[in-house]
LOLUMDO-539591 format. One record per residue (C-alpha): residue in one letter; z, y, x; residue number from 1. Coordinates in nm, 3 decimals, padded with zeros to 5 digits, m for minus. Each point is the difference from the previous one (the first is absolute). Layout:
# residues N
+------+---------+---------+---------+-----+
| type |      zz |      yy |      xx | seq |
+------+---------+---------+---------+-----+
|    A |       Z |       Y |       X | NUM |
...
+------+---------+---------+---------+-----+
//
This chain:
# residues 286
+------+---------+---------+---------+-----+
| type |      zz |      yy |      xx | seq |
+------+---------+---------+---------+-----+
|    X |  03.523 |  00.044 |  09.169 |   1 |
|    X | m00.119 | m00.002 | m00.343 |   2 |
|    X | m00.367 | m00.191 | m00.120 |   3 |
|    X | m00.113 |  00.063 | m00.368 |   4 |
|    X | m00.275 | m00.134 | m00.120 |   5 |
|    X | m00.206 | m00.010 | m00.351 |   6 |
|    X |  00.374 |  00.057 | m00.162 |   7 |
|    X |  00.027 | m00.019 | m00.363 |   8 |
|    X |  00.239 | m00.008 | m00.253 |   9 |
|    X |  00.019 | m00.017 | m00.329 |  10 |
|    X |  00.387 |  00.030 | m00.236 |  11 |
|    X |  00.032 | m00.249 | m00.253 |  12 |
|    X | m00.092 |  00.099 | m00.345 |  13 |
|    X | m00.185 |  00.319 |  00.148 |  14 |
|    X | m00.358 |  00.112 | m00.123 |  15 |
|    X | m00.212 | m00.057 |  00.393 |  16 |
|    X |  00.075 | m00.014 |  00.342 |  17 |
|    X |  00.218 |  00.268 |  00.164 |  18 |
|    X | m00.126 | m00.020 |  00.330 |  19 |
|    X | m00.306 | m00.104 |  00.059 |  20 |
|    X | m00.135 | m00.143 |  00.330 |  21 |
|    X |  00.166 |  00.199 |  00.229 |  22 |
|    X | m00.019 | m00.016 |  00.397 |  23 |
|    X |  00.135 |  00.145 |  00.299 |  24 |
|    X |  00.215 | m00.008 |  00.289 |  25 |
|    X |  00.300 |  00.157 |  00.164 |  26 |
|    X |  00.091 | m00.047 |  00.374 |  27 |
|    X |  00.292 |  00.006 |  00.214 |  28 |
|    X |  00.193 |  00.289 |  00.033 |  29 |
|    X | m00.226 |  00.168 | m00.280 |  30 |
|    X |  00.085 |  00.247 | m00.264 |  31 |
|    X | m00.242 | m00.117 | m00.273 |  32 |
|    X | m00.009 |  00.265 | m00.349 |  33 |
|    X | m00.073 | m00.149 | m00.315 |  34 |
|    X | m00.087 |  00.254 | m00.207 |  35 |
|    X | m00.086 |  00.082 | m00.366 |  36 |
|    X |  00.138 |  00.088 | m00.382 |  37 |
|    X |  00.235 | m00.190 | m00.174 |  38 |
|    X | m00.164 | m00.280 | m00.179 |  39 |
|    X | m00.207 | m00.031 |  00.298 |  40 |
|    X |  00.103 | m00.341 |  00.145 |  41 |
|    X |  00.222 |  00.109 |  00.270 |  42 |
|    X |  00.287 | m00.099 | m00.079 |  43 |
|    X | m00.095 | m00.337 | m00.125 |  44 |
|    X | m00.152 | m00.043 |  00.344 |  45 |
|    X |  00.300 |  00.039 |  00.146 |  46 |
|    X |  00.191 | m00.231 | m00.215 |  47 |
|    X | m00.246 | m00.278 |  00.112 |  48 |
|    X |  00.041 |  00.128 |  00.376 |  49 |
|    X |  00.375 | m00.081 | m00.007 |  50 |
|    X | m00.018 | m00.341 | m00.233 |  51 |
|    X |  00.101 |  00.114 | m00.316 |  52 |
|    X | m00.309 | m00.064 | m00.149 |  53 |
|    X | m00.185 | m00.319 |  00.102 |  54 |
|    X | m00.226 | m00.119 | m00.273 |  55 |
|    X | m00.308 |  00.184 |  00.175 |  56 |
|    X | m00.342 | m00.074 |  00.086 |  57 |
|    X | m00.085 |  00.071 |  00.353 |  58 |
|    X |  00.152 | m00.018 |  00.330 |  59 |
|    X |  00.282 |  00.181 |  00.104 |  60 |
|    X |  00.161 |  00.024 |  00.326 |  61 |
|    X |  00.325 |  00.160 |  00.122 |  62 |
|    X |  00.130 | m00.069 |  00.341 |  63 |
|    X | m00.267 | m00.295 |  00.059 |  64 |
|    X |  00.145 | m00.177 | m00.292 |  65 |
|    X | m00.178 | m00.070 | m00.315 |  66 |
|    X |  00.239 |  00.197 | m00.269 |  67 |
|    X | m00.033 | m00.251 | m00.283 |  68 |
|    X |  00.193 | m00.292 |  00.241 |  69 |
|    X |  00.239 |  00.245 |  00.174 |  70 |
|    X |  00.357 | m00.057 | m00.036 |  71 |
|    X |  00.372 |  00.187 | m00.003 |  72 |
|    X | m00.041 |  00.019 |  00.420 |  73 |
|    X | m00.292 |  00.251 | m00.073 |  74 |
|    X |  00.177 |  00.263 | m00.159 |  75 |
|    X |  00.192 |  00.006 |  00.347 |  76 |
|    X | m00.276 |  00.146 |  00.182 |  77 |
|    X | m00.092 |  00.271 | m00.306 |  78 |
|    X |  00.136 |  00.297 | m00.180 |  79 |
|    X | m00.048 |  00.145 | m00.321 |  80 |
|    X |  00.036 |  00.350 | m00.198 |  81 |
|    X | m00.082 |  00.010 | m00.301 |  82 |
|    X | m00.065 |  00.335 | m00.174 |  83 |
|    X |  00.326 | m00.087 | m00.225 |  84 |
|    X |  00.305 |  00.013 |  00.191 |  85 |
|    X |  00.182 | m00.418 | m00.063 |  86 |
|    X |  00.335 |  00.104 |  00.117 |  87 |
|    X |  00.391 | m00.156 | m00.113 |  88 |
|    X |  00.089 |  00.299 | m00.163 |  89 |
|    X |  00.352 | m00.066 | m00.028 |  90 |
|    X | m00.029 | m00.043 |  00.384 |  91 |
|    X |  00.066 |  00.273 |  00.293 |  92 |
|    X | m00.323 |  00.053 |  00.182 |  93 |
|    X |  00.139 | m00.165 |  00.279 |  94 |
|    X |  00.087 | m00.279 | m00.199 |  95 |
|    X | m00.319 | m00.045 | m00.143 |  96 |
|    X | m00.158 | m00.020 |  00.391 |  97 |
|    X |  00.260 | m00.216 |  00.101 |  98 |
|    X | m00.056 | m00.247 | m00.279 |  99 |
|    X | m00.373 | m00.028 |  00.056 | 100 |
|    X |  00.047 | m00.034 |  00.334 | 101 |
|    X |  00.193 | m00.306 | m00.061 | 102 |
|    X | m00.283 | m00.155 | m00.168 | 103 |
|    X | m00.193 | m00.033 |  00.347 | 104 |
|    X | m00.017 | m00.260 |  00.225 | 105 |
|    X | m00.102 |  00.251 |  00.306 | 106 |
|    X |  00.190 |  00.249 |  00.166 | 107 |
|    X |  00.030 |  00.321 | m00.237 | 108 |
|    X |  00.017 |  00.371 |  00.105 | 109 |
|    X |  00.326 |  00.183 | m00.024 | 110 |
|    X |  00.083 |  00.155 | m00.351 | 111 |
|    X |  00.172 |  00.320 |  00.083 | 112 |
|    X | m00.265 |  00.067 |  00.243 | 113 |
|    X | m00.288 | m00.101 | m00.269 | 114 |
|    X |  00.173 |  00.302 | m00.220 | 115 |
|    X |  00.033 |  00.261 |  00.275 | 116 |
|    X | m00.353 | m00.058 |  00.066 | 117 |
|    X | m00.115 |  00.105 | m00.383 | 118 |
|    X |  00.322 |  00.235 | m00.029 | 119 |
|    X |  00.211 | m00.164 | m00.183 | 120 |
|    X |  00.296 | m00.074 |  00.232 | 121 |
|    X |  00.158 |  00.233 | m00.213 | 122 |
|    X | m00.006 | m00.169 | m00.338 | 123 |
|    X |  00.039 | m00.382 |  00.179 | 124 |
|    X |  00.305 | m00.033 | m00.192 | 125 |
|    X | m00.097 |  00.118 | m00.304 | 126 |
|    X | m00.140 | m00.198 | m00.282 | 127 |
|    X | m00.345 | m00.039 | m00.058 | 128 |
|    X |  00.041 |  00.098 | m00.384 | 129 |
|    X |  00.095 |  00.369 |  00.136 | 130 |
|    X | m00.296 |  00.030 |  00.205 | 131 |
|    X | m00.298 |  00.230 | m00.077 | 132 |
|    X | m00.350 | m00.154 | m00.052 | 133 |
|    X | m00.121 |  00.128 |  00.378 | 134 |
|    X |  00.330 | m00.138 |  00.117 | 135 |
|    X | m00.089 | m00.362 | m00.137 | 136 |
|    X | m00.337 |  00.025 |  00.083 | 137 |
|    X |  00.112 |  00.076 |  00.394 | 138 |
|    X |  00.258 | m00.338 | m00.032 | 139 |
|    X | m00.262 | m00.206 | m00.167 | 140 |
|    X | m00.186 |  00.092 |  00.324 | 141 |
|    X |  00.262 | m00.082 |  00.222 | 142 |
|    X |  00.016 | m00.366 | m00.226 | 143 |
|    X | m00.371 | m00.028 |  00.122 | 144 |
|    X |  00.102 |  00.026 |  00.365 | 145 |
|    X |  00.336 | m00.174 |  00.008 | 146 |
|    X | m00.133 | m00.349 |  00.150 | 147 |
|    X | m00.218 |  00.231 |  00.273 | 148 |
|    X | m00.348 | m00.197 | m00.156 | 149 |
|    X | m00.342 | m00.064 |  00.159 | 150 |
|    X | m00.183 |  00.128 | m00.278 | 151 |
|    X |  00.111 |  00.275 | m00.285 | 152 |
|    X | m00.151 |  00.063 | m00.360 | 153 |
|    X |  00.100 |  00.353 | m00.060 | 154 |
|    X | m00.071 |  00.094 | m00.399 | 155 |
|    X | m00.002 |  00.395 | m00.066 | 156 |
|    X |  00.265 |  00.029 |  00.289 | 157 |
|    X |  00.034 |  00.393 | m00.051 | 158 |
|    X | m00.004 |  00.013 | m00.371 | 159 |
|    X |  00.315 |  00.182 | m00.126 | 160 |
|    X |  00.055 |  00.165 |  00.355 | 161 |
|    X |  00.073 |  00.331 |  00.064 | 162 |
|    X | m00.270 |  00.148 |  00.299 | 163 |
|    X |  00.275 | m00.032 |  00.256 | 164 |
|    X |  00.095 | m00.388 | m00.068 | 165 |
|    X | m00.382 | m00.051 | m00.048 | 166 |
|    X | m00.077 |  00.094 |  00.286 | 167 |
|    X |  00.352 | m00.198 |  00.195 | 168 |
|    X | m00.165 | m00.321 | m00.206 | 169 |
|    X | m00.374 |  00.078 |  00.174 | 170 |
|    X |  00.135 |  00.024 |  00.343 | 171 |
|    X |  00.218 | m00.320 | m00.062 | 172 |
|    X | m00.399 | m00.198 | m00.067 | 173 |
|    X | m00.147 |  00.169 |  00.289 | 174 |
|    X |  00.322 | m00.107 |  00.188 | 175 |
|    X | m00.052 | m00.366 | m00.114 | 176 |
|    X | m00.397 | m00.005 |  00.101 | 177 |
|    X |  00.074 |  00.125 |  00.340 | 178 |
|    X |  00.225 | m00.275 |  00.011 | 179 |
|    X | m00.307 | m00.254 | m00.130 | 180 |
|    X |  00.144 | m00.056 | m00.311 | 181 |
|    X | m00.250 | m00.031 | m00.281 | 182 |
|    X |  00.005 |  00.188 | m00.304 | 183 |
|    X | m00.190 | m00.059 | m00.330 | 184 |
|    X |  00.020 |  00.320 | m00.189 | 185 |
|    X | m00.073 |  00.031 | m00.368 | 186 |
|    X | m00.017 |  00.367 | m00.119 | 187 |
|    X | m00.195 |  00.299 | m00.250 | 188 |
|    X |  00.125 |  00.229 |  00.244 | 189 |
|    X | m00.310 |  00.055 |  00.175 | 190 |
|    X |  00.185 |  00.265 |  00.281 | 191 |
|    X |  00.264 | m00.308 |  00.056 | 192 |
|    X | m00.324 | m00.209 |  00.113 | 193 |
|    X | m00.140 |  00.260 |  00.150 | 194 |
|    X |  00.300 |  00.095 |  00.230 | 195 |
|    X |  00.106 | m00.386 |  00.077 | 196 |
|    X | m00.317 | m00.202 | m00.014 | 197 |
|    X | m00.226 | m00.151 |  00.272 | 198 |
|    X | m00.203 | m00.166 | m00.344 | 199 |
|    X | m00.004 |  00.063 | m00.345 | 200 |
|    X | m00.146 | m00.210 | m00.266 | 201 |
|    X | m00.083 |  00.149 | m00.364 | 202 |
|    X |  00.011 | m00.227 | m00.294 | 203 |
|    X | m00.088 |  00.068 | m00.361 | 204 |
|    X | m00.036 | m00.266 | m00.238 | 205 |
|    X |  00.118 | m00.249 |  00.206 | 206 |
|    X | m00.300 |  00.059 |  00.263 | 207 |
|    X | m00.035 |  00.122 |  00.324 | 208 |
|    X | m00.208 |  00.307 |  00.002 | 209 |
|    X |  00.072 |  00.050 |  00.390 | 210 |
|    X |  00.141 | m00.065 |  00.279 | 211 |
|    X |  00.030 |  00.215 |  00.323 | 212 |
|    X |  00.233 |  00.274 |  00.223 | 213 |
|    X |  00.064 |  00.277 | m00.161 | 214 |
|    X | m00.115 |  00.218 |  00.269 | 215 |
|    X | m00.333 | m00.177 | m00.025 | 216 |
|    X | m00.005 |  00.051 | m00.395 | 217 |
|    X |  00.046 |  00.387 |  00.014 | 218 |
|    X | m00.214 |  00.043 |  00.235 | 219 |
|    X | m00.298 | m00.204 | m00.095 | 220 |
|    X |  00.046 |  00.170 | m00.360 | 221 |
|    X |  00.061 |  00.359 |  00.085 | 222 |
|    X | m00.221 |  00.304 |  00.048 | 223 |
|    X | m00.074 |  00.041 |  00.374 | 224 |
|    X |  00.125 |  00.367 | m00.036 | 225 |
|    X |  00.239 |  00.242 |  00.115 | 226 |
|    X |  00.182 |  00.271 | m00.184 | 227 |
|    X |  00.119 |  00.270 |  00.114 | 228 |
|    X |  00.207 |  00.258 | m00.177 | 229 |
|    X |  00.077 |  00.331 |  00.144 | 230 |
|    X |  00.207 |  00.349 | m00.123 | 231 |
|    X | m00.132 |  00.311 | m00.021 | 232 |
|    X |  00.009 |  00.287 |  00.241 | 233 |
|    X | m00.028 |  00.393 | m00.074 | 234 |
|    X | m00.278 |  00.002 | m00.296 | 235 |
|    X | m00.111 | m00.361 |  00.068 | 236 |
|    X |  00.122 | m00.235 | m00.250 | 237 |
|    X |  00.107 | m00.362 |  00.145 | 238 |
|    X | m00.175 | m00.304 | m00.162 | 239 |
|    X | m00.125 | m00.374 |  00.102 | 240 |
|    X | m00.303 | m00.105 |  00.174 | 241 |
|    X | m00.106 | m00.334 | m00.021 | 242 |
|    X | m00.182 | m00.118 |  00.384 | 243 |
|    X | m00.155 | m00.327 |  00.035 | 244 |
|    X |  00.194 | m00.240 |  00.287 | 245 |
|    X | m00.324 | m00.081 |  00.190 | 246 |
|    X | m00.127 |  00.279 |  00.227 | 247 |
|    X |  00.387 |  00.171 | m00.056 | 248 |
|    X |  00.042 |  00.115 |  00.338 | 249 |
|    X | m00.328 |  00.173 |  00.043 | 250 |
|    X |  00.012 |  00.144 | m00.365 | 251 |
|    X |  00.015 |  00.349 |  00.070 | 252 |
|    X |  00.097 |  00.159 | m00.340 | 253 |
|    X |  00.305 | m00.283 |  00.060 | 254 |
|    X |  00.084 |  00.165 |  00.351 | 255 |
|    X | m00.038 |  00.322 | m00.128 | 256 |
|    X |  00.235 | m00.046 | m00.291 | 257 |
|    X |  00.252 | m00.160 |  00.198 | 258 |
|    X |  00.000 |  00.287 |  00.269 | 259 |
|    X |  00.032 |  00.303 | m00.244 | 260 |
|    X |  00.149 | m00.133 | m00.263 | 261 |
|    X |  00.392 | m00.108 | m00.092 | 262 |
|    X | m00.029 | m00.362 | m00.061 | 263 |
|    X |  00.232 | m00.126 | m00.262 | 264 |
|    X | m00.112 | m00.364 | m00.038 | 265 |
|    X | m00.269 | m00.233 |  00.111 | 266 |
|    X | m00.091 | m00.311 | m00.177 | 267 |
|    X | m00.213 | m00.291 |  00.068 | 268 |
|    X | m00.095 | m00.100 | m00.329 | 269 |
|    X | m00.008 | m00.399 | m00.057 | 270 |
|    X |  00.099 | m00.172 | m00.288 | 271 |
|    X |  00.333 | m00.105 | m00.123 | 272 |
|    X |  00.080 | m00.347 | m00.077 | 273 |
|    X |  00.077 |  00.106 | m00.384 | 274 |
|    X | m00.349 |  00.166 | m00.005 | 275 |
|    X | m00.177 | m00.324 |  00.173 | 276 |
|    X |  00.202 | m00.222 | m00.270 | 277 |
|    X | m00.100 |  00.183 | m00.273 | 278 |
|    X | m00.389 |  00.006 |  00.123 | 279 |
|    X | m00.031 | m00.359 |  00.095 | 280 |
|    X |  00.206 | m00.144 | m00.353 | 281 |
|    X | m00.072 |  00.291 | m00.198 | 282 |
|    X |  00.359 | m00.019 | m00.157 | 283 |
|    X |  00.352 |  00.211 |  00.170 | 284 |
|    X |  00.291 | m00.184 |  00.130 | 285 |
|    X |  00.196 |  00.153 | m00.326 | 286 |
+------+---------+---------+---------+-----+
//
């Protein structure tokens, strides 16, 4: 659904290139995480994903059409959040859904049902100027949505959200996967990607450091070990043990512990994506 290849770009009257040579690609029905620190590159990767910026070097591929020739019938079949909410302020937020549904030459989803879904049905009459940063962030969502699209760039889409809308806006991307929508995801939030991802992709200084599932990632990075941390009983004092995963079932100071003693947690220890990030660029996502 979407080729790069050997991207680069480079803004006028800027000191080098701010990407530089990237490659990848995102399939069908795909959640794809781009992931890294501001100043990174993602967000001017996305910008050239959507058209906004075409003066690049490279090829770049949305929807089997080359993004530098792509006209005002593309932007039917895509939607966009951007981390900033670009809503009519003066507008009701069913106003502002209705209006940019208007701009659509396909059939567009229903606005009062867009805002029940993000819980807003509430304030649909209200202006947007009233409206909390989490509540504009939740209608710039719906905006995304509004023209049901084949493919959806998705900047920080939990940013400013309270845990319970955070998690409403997750199951609303899962939602639209199982569906076979595809989603290009540009976030820091590393448990975002984590939680919604079937591959991330970490850039830092405009490169591609790597590319895989995060599943893959944390475990190919992380300690092959289990922990184990247990209370105390009488005059024993609780405490952690540390067992290694291969041989676990015949470990017998592992059966033991886990027949006499209260068991509080038990961890298998791989790595986080944060803690791969910071390994393989040897910089934080702050």
């Amino acid at each position: 659904m979407i080729e790069v290849q050997d991207l680069r770009y480079s803004y006028p009257g800027g000191s080098g290139e701010v990407l530089k040579g990237i490659s990848f690609r995102i399939e069908k029905g795909e959640i794809f995480g781009f992931l890294g620190p501001s100043g990174a590159g993602k967000s001017t990767t996305q910008k050239t994903l959507i058209g906004i910026l075409k003066d690049y070097a490279g090829r770049v591929s949305v929807g089997g059409q080359e993004i530098s020739g792509v006209r005002g019938e593309f932007y039917n079949r895509v939607g966009v959040s951007f981390e900033l909410p670009n809503l009519y302020t003066k507008l009701t937020g069913r106003e502002n859904l209705e209006f940019f549904a208007s701009l659509y030459r396909v059939p567009t989803l229903s606005a009062d049902k867009l805002l029940e879904m993000v819980d807003l049905q509430d304030a649909a009459d209200q202006r947007v100027s009233g409206y909390s940063k989490g509540m504009k962030m939740r209608l710039n969502f719906c905006r995304a949505l509004v023209h049901d699209p084949e493919i959806v760039f998705l900047d920080e889409p939990t940013s400013g959200l309270d845990p319970v809308n955070a998690k409403r806006i997750k199951n609303i991307i899962l939602d639209l996967k199982a569906r076979g929508k595809t989603i290009f995801l540009t976030t820091h939030n590393m448990n975002v990607a984590d939680e919604l991802c079937d591959r991330v992709a970490f850039i830092n200084e405009g490169e591609l450091a790597l590319i895989d599932s995060p599943r893959n990632l944390k475990i190919e990075n992380g300690e092959k070990m289990l922990r184990v941390d247990f209370a105390g009983s009488g005059m024993t004092e609780g405490g952690s043990r540390e067992f290694p995963l291969e041989g676990l079932g015949e470990n017998r100071e592992f059966l033991k512990l886990i027949k006499e003693s209260e068991i509080e947690t038990i961890h298998s220890m791989e790595a986080s994506l944060e803690d791969i990030f910071i390994r393989t660029t040897g910089r934080s996502l702050i």
